[in-house]
N, C-alpha and C positions, 0 to 999 in steps of 0.2 A: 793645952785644954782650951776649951771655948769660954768664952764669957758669959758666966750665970746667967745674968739677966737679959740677955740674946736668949737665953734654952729659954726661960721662963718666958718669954714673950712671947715661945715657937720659933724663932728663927733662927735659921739654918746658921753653923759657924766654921764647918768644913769645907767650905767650897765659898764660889759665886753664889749671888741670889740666882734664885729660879724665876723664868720668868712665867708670870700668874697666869693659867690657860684656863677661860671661865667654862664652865660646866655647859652642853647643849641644854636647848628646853626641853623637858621631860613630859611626856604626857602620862597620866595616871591610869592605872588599866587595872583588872584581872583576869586574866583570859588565862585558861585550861591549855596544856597542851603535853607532847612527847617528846622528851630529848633524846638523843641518841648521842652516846658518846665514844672517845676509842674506846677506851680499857675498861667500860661497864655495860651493864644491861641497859635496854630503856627505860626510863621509869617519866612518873609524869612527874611537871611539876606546872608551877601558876606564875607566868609574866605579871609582874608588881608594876612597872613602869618601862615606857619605851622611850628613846628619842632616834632620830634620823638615823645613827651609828652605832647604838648601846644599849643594852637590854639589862632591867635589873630583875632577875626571879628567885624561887625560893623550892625549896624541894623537899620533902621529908625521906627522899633514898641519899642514895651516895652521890656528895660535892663532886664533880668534874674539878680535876688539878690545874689549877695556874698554869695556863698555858697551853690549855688542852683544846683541843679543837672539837666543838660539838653543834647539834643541828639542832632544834624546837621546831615542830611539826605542833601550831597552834591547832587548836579546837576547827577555825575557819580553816582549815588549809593551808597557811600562809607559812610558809617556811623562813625561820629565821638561825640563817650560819655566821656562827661567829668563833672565838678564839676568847678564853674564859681569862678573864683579868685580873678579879677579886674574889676572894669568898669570904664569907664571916658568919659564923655560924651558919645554920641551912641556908640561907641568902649566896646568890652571886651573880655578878656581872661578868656582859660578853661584849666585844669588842666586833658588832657587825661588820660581815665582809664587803655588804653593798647597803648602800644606801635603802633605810624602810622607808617607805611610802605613810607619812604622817596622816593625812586623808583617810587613808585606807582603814589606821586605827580609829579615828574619831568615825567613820561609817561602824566599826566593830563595836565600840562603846555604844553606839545608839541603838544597834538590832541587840547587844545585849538587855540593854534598858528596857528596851521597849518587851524581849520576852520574859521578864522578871515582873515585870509592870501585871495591876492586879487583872485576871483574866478576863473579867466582866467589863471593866473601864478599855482593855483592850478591843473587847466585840463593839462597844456602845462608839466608839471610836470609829472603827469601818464600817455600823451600820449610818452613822453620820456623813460620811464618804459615798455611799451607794444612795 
């Protein structure tokens, strides 16, 4: 058996230490989209946060299985294939097949902003422009 105060501390007693693989940076999002999975219908669900290789979303249909291979057809267009990592409760993360375009999201967070943004401050804005 392992040594108590190794559990209590978290650390591992069955093996080697692990070595510590820091988390990519994450950018903060909510973007709408469709996932398509094997073994389910599509249903939608809402990307919480992206980084370069990793997607964390959430869904109120049915979790894609550990391991399953599925696609998110975002709100933009922007299709994101990956391989489903975790789940916990409606939440789960995907394991990008190719690299996302970080830009591309912070361009998607801004045309968000800006069509949520109130619609009069929005007009007063392009007639300042013109």
């Amino acid at each position: 058996m392992g040594d108590r105060s190794a559990i209590a501390e978290g650390k591992r007693t069955d093996g080697p230490p692990r070595r510590h693989v820091p988390r990519e940076n994450r950018e903060r999002t909510e973007v709408s989209g469709l996932m398509q999975c094997e073994y389910a219908t599509p249903q939608e669900v809402v990307v919480r946060d992206i980084s370069q290789f990793g997607v964390g979303a959430t869904t109120h249909g049915q979790l894609p299985d550990i391991g399953e291979h599925v696609c998110i057809t975002l709100a933009t267009g922007d299709e994101l294939r990956g391989q489903v990592r975790w789940t916990d409760g409606q939440a789960f993360g995907l394991h990008l097949e190719s690299a996302f375009d970080l830009g591309r999201l912070q361009h998607i967070n801004r045309l968000r902003s800006r069509l949520l943004a109130d619609p009069a401050e929005t007009a007063q804005r392009d007639d300042n422009r013109g």
